[in-house]
C-alpha positions in Angstrom: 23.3 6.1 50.7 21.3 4.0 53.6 21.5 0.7 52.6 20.0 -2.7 55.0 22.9 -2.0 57.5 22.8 1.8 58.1 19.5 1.0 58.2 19.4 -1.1 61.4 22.2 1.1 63.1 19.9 4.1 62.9 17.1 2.2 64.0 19.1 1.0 66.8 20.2 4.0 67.6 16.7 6.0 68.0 15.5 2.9 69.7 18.2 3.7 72.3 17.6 7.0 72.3 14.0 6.5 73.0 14.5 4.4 75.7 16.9 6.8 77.9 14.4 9.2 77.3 11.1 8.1 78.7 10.4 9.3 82.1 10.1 6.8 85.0 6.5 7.7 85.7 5.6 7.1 82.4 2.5 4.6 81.8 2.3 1.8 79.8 -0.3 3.5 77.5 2.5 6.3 76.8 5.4 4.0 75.7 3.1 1.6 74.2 4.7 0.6 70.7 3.2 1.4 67.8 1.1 -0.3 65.0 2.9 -1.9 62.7 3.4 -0.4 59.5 1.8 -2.7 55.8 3.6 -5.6 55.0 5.6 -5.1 51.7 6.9 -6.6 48.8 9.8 -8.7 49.8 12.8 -7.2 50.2 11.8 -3.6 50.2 12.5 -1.3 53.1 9.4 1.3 53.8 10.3 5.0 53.7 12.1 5.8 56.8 9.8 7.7 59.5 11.5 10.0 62.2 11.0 6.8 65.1 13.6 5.2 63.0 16.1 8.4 62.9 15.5 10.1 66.2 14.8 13.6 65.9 15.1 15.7 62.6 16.4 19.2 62.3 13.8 20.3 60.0 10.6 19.2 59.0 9.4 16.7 56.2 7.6 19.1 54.0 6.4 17.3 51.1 4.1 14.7 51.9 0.8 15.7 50.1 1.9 18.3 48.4 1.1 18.5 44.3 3.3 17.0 42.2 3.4 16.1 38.4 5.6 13.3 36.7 7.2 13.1 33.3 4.8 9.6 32.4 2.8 7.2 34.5 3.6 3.5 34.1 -0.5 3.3 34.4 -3.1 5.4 36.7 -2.5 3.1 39.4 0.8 4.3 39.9 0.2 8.2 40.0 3.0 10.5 41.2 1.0 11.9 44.4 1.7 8.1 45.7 4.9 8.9 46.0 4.2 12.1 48.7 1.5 10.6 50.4 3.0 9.1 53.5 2.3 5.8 52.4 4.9 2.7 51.9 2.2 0.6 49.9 2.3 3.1 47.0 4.0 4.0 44.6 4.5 5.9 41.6 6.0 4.3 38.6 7.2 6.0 34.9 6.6 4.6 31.4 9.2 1.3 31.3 11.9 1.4 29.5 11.6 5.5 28.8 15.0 7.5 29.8 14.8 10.4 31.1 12.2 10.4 33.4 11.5 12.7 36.3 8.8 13.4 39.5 9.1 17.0 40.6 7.0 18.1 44.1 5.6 21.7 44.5 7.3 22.7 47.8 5.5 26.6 48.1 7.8 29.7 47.0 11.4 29.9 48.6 11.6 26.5 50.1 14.8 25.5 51.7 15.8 21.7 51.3 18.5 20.1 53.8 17.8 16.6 53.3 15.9 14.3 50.4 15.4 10.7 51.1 14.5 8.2 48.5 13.0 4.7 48.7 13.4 2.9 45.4 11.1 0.3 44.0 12.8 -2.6 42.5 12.8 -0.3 39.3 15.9 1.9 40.4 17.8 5.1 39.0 21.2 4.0 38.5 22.1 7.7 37.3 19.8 10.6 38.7 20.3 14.3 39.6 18.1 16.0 42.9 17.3 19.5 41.4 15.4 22.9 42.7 14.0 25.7 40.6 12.3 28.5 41.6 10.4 28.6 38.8 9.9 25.3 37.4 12.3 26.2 34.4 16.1 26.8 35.3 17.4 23.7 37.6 19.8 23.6 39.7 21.5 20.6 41.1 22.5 19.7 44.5 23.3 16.2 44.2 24.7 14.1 41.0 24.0 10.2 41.8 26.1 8.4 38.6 26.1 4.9 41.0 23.1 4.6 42.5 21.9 1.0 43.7 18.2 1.1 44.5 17.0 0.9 47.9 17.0 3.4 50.5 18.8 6.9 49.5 19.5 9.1 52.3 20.7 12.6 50.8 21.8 14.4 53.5 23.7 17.7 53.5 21.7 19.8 50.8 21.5 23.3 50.8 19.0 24.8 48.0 16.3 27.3 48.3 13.6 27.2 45.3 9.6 26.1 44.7 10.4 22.7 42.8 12.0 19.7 44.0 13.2 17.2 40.7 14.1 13.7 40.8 15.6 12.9 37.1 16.6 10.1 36.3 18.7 9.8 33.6 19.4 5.8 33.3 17.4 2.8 34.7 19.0 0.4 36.7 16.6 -2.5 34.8 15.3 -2.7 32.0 11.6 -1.5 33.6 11.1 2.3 34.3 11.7 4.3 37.5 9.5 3.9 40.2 9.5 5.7 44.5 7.3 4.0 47.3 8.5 7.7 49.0 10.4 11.2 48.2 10.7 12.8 51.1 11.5 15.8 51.5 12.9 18.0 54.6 13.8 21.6 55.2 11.2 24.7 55.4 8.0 24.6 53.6 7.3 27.9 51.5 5.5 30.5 51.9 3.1 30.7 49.3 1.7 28.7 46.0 1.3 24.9 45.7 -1.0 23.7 48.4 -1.8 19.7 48.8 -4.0 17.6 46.5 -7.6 18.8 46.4 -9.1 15.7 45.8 -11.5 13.9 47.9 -12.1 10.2 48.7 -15.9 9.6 48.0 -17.5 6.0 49.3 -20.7 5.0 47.8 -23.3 1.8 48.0 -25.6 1.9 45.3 -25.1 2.2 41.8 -27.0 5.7 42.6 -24.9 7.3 44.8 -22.1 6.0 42.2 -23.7 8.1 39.5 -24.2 11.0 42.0 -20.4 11.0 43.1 -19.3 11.0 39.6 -21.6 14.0 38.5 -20.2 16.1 41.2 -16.2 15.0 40.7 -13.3 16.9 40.3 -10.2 16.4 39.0 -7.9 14.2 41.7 -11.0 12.7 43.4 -11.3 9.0 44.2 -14.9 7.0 44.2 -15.1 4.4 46.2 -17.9 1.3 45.5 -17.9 -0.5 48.4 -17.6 -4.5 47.8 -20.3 -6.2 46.7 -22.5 -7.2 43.8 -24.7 -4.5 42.1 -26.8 -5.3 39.5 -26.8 -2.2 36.1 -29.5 -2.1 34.1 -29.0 1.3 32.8 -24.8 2.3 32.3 -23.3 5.0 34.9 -22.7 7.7 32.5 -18.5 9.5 32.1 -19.5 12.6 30.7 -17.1 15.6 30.3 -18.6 16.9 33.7 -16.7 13.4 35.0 -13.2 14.5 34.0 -9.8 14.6 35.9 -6.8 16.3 34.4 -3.5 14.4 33.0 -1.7 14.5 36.6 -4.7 14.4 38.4 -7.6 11.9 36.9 -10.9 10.6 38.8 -10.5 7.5 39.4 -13.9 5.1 40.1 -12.8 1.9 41.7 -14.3 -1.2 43.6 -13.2 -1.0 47.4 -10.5 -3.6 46.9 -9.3 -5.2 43.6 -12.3 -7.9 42.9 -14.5 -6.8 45.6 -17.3 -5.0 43.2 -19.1 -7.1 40.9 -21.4 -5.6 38.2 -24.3 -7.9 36.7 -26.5 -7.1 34.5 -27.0 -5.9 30.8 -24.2 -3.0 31.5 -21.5 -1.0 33.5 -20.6 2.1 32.2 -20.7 3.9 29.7 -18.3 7.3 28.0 -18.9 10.3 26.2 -17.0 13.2 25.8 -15.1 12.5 29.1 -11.4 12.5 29.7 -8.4 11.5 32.5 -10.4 9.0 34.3 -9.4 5.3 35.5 -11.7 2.6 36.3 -10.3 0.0 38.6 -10.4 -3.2 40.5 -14.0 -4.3 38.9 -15.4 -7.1 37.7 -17.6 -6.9 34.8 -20.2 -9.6 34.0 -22.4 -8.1 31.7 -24.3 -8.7 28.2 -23.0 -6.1 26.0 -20.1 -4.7 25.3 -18.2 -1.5 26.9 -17.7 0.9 24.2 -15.6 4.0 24.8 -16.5 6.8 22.2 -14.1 8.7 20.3 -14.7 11.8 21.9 -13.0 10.8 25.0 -9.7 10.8 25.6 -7.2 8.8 28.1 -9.9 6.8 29.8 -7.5 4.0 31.7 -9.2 0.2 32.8 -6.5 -0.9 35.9 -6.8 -3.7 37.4 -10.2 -5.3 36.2 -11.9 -8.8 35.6 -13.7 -9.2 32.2 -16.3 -12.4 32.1 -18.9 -11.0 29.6 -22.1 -13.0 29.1 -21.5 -15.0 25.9 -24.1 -12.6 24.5 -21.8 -10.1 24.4 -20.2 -9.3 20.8 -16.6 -7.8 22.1 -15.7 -7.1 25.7 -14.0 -4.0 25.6 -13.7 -1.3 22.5 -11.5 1.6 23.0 -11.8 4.4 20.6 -10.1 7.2 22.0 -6.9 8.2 22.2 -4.2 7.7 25.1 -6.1 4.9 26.7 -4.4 2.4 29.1 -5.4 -0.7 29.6 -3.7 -2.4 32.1 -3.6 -5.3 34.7 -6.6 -7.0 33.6 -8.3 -10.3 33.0 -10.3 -11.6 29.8 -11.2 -14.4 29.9 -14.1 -17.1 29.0 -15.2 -16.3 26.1 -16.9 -18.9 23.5 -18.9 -16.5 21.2 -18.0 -14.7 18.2 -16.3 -11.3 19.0 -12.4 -10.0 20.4 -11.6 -9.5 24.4 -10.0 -6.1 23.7 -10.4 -3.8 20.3 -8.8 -0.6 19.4 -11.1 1.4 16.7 -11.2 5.3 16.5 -13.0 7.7 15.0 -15.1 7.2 11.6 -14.0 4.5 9.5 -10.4 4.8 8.5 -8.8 6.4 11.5 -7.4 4.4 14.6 -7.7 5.5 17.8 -3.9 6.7 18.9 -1.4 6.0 21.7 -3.0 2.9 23.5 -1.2 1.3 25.9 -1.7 -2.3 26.9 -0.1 -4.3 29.2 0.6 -6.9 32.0 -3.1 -8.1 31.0 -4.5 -11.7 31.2 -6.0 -13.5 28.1 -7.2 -16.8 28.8 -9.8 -19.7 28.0 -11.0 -18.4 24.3 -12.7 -21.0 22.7 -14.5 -19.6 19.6 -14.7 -22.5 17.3 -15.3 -20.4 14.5 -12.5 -20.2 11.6 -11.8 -16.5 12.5 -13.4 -13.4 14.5 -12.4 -14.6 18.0 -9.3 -12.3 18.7 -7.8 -11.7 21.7 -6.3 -8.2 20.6 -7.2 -6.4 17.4 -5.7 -3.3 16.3 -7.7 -1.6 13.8 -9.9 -3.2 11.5 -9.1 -3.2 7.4 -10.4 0.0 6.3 -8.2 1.3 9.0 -5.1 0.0 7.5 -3.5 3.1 6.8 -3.9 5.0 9.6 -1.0 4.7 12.3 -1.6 4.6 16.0 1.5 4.4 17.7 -0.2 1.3 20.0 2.4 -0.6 22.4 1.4 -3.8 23.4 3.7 -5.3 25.7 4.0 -8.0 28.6 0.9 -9.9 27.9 0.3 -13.4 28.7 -1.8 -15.4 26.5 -2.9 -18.8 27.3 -5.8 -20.7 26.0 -6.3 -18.1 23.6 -8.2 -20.3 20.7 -10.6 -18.2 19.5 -8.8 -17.1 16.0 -5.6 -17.3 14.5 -4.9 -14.4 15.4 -4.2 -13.6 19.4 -2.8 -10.1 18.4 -4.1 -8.9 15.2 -2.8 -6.1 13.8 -5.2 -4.2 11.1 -3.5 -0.8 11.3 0.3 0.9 11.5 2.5 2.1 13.5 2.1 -0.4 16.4 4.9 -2.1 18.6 4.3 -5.6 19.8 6.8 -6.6 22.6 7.7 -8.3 25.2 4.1 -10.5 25.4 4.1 -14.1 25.7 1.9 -16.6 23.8 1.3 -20.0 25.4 -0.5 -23.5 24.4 -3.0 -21.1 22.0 -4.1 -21.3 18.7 -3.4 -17.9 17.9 -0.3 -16.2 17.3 1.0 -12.5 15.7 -0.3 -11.4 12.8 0.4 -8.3 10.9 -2.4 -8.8 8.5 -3.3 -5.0 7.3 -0.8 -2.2 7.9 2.9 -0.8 7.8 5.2 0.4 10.0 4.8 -2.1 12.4 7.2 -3.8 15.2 7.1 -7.0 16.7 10.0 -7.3 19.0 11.3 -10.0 22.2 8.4 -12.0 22.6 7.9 -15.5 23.2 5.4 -17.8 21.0 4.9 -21.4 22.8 3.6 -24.9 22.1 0.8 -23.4 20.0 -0.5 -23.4 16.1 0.5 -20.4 15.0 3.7 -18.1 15.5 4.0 -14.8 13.6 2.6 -14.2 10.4 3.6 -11.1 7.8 1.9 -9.0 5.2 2.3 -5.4 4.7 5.6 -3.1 4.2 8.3 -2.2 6.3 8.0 -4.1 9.3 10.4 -5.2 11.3 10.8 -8.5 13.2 13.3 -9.6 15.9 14.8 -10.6 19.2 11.5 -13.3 18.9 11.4 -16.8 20.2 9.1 -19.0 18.3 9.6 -22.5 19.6 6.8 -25.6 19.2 4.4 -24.5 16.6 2.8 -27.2 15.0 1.3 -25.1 11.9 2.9 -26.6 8.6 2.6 -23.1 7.2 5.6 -22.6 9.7 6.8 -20.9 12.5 7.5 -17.3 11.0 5.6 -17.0 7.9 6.3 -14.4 5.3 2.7 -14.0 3.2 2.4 -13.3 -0.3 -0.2 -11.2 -1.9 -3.5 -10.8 -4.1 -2.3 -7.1 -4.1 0.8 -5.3 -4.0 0.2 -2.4 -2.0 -2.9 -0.9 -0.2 -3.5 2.8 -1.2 -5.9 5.9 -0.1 -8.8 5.9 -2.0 -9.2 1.7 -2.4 -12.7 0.1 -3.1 -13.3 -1.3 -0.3 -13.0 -4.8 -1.1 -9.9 -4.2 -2.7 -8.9 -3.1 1.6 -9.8 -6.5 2.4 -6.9 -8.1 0.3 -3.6 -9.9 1.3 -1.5 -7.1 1.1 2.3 -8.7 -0.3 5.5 -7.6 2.2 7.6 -5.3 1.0 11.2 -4.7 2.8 10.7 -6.6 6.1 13.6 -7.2 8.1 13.7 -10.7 10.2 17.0 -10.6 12.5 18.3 -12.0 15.9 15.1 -14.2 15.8 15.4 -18.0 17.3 13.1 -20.5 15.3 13.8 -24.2 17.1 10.9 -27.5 17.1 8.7 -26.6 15.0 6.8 -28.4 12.4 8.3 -25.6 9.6 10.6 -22.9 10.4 10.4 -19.9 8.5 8.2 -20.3 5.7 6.4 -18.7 2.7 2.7 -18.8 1.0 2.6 -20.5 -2.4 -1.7 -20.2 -2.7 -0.9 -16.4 -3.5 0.9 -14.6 -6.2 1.7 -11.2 -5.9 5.5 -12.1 -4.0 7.3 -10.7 -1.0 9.9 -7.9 -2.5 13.5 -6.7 -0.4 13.0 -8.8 2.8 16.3 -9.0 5.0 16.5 -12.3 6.6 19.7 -12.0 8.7 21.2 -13.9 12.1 18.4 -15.7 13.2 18.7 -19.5 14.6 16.9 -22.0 12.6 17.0 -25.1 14.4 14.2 -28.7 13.8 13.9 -31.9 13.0 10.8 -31.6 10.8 10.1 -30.5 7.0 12.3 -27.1 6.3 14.4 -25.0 8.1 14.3 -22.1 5.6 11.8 -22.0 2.6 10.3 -19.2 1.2 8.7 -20.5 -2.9 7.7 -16.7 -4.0 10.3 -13.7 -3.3 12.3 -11.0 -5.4 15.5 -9.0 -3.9 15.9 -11.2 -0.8 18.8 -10.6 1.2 20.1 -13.6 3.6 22.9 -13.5 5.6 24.3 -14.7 8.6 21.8 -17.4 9.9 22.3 -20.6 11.5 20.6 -23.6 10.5 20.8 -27.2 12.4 18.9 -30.5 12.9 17.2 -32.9 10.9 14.8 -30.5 8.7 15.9 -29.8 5.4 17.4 -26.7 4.8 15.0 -25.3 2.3 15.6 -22.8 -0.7 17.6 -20.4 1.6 21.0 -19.6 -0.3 24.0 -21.0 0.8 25.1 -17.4 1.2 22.8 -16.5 3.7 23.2 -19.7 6.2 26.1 -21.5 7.6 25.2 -25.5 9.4 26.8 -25.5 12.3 25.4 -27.0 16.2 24.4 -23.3 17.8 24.0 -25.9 20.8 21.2 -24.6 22.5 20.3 -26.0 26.2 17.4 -25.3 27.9 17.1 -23.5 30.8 14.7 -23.9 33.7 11.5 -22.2 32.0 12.1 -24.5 29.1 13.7 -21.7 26.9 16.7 -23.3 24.7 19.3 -20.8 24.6 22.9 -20.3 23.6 25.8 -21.1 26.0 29.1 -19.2 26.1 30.9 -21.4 24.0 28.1 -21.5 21.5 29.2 -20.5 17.6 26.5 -18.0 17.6 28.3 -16.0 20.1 30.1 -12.2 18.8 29.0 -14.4 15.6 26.3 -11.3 13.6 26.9 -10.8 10.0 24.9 -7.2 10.4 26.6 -4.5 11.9 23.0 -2.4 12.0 21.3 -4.3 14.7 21.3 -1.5 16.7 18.7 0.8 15.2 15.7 -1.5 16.2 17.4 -3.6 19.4 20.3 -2.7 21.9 19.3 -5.5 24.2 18.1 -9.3 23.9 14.5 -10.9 24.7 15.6 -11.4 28.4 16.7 -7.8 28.6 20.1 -8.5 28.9 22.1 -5.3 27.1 23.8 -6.7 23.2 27.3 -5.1 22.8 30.1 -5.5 20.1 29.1 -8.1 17.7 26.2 -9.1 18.7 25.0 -13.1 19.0 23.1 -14.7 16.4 19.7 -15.2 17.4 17.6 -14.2 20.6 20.1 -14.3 23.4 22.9 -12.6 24.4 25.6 -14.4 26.4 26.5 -11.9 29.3 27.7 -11.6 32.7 24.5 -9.0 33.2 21.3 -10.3 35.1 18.3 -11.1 32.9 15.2 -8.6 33.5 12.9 -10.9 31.0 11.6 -13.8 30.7 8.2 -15.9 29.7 5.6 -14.4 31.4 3.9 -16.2 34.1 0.3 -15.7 35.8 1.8 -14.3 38.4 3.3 -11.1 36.7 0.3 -10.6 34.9 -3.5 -9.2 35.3 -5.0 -8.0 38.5 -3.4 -8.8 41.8 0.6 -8.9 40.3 2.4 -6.7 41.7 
């Protein structure tokens, strides 16, 4: 492996070599030194170049060659970023995803001496370099089970094939896998493969922009050049307009911000798929709807600051959409930031993907219809999309109740953070849904339940000042919702059936976990089990309407009465939770909660805590782990999130 010191030695050394090798006649123009390279992230070394190594046996022979990826953390991380000579891109897998892979097209009967890898932050800590002639049968020639991130040099190799693999096998974070470089040397083959066939395209007018996109093919990038174009009539994404799942168009603004868009509209979708719009920001007076016939139409990187006219900002209705990296914000009318419909009226749209996005400054006054996030909408109760939301920051988000609003199944909430907003999580039509690790802050609402089989934990809820309580299980005018339902009969409070609320900490809030008394169809088999209850205000623990409730192993302290939890399912005892520098009280390693779980079974839903952090053995009551291992988590800040993080 090349680590920071090897490094600098073989930099020395081809400086050396360099110098004892320029003639004496030689001009200043010919040992002039060359440009410097982009400035990158701090502490990451750029892919190594041969001025750095001296000479090289054989010849890199992968950069811009095809290659395909197992997942894409979002478009703006595509796996040909990786070959392209670049060490300001990258590519990056799904987070949190093992195994993953990138495998380069090398032409038929390659040879391969030598693979370097430069590593993102998000590391293989276990990998294997593999060639195949065809794509199918793998061989390895190198087994990592230690790697470290950084720069690996693999020298030494000996493998003939067409495909070069990279497969990771476990992260070294919590995140996914990502390469600024693979680099590749030996001898290029003979035949197949080829490099990317798309082309760069730069426009000026909203014209030429319609123009490029009618004549695209799959890989090609369109380029708006910054500035401010006014759309009256939306550049139409037809199918004529689509990329391919490892090579998508991609329409962006010149640089992230640089394009604004006024007007009544943008752009509009039909029937196209694999494309990604990026770096724009959108101004306009109606909303962007994306039609169910399209499919994986990404939005990287974007500004959202509708006219107040506007309903919605942003409705996604086809499947295996990405919405990534943006900002919402400003609204004041009626209407969400970001929806997720479908097709027809019962059916949500499937496998969306949002994250790292910004939701700010939502000041709807009304009593409910401002969302942030909506999944679904009631008649689409049933219908499971298989949604992740994860690693959103909400602040100011006071438009409803609800920030996330879930109206559909299947979903997984994670890993966001809600701060100084009105709304909170709320399952309030659907099953089968997960809300897991985030963080609720100083707000009115924390995370509210109705529906079956949901599960809740590894949460933080801390400073809600709703009396209804921090994590409220509902009760119901209905006891389940069914195919075939009137209507109006969809539109009812659904009562929770066989919830499971574990590992969760609950501390400084007005109410702690709570029920609903002003409805009477009850909550049925809800586990309540090793959560942190901590407050100095009304209860701790207080649920008026529930049948088959099973309570065990939760810790209750402070001031607040305990409530009608049974004394089998608490014991009062000082968890003595400090705060650490974001704020965040946590456990300490001499903390009771520590190896302290009544339930064995934690492990099904969560193998790790809210910070990331890996839960072993017994695991600690409540949100945190106590461990020697780094945290990879924490409250979200501006900086990690929307358009220019990282």
């Amino acid at each position: 492996m090349m680590k920071t010191t090897h490094r600098a030695i073989a930099v020395l050394a081809a400086a050396t070599l360099a110098l004892t090798c320029v003639p004496a006649a030689a001009s200043a123009a010919e040992i002039a030194p060359q440009s410097a390279a982009p400035a990158l992230p701090s502490g990451q070394a750029g892919p190594l170049i041969a001025a750095e190594v001296g000479p090289l046996a054989d010849a890199l022979i992968s950069q811009g060659r095809p290659v395909t990826a197992s997942s894409l953390e979002t478009s703006a991380f595509p796996a040909s970023a990786a070959v392209d000579g670049s060490s300001t891109t990258r590519w990056a897998s799904q987070e949190g995803v093992d195994p993953q892979w990138i495998t380069v097209d090398l032409g038929e009967g390659a040879t391969v001496s030598r693979v370097l890898l430069n590593w993102e932050a998000a590391y293989a800590s276990k990998y294997t370099v593999q060639i195949s002639a065809d794509g199918t049968t793998w061989t390895t020639l190198k087994d990592e089970t230690a790697g470290n991130g950084g720069t690996d040099d693999i020298t030494g190799l000996s493998g003939t094939g067409r495909y070069l693999r990279i497969h990771g096998t476990a992260r070294g974070t919590a995140y996914g896998y990502s390469l600024w470089e693979v680099q590749i040397y030996g001898t290029a083959g003979t035949t197949g493969g080829g490099g990317s066939t798309g082309q760069t395209t730069t426009v000026t007018s909203i014209s030429a922009l319609q123009s490029a996109i009618n004549n695209s093919d799959p890989g090609d990038t369109i380029v708006l050049k910054n500035g401010s174009y006014s759309v009256s009539s939306a550049v139409s994404l037809g199918s004529s307009a689509s990329g391919t799942s490892s090579e998508p168009v991609t329409i962006k603004a010149e640089t992230v911000g640089g394009v604004t868009l006024t007007g009544s509209s943008s752009f509009s979708f039909s029937g196209v798929h694999d494309v990604s719009i990026q770096g724009f920001k959108f101004t306009q007076s109606t909303t962007i709807d994306v039609g169910s016939s399209s499919k994986a139409v990404d939005f990287i990187r974007n500004e959202f600051v509708f006219a107040q006219s506007a309903e919605h900002n942003l409705i996604v209705r086809s499947d295996d959409s990405e919405v990534a990296y943006n900002w919402f914000h400003g609204k004041s009318t009626i209407g969400v930031y970001l929806g997720i419909e479908g097709p027809g009226t019962d059916t949500v749209a499937k496998n969306s993907h949002i994250h790292h996005n910004y939701f700010s400054d939502q000041t709807f006054a009304g009593s409910n219809g401002g969302e942030s996030i909506r999944l679904g909408t009631s008649p689409k109760a049933l219908s499971s999309g298989g949604a992740i939301v994860e690693y959103n920051l909400f602040e100011d988000a006071d438009g409803d109740p609800e920030a996330i609003s879930v109206k559909s199944s299947g979903h997984t909430i994670r890993y966001n953070t809600i701060r100084n907003s009105k709304g909170g999580i709320v399952l309030r039509h659907g099953n089968n849904n997960k809300v897991l690790s985030n963080y609720i802050l100083n707000g009115d609402n924390g995370i509210r339940i109705y529906g079956n089989d949901h599960v809740i934990m590894n949460n933080y809820v801390s400073g809600i000042s709703n009396i209804d309580g921090a994590i409220v299980v509902g009760s119901g005018t209905v006891r389940d919702h069914f195919v075939g339902e009137s209507t109006e009969s969809r539109k009812q409070y659904d009562a929770p059936d066989r919830i499971r609320i574990g590992l969760n900490t609950v501390v400084n809030n007005v109410n702690g976990l709570a029920g609903e008394p002003q409805r009477t169809v009850e909550p049925r088999n809800v586990t309540i089990v090793d959560n942190i209850f901590q407050g100095s205000t009304n209860k701790l623990a207080d649920v008026p309407l529930m049948q088959d409730f099973y309570w065990r192993g939760n810790i209750l302290w402070g001031s607040a009465a305990n409530g009608n939890i049974p004394t089998v399912g608490y014991t009062r005892v000082n968890p003595q939770l400090a705060q650490d520098a974001a704020g965040v009280w946590k456990i300490g390693s001499s903390s009771p909660a520590v190896n302290a779980a009544f339930m064995t079974d934690h492990g099904t839903w969560v193998t790790d805590d809210i910070e990331g952090r890996q839960r072993a053995g017994v695991y600690d009551v409540g949100a945190h782990e106590v461990t020697s291992n780094a945290a990879t988590r924490a409250p979200l800040t501006t900086a990690k999130v929307g358009p220019t993080a990282p």
